[in-house]
C-alpha positions, 0 to 999 in steps of 0.5 A: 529352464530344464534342458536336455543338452546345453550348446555353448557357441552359436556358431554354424556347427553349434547351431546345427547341433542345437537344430538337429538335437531339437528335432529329436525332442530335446530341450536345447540351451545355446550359449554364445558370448558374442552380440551376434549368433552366426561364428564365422557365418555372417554378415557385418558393414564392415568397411562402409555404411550399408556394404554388407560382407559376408564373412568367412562364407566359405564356411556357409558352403561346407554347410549348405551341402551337408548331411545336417542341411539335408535332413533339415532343409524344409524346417531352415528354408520355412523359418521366417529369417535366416538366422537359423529360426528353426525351433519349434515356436519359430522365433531366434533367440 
């Protein structure tokens, strides 16, 4: 696949930078070694089945007021999921 930048970390900053390189037309590669997207900005079971935790959401906060959320509010809030689906074929991963 030719691309224009490659982000390695799927965490909140790395996506916000895929998502805000995306929309200027670049073609963006995220990389994340983990099973799951997200960093520190997600959600697990972590004690018992069924209870969700977010973990680390003070994180999530810092976000939701940022000037990156701002300039791409409409494109986060319309995705079909939140897992940051905001690229142009509407799909994660």
């Amino acid at each position: 696949m030719a691309r224009d930048a490659t982000v390695v970390g799927a965490g909140h900053n790395g996506l916000a930078a895929a998502v805000h390189l995306s929309s200027q037309g670049w073609k963006v590669l995220v990389l994340e070694r983990n099973d799951t997207p997200g960093g520190a900005v997600r959600t697990a079971e972590c004690t018992l089945p069924g209870l969700r935790h977010d973990l680390c959401a003070m994180n999530l906060s810092m976000f939701a007021g940022s000037p990156c959320y701002a300039a791409h509010k409409q494109r986060l809030d319309a995705a079909p999921s939140r897992c940051a689906c905001c690229w142009p074929h509407n799909r994660c991963w």
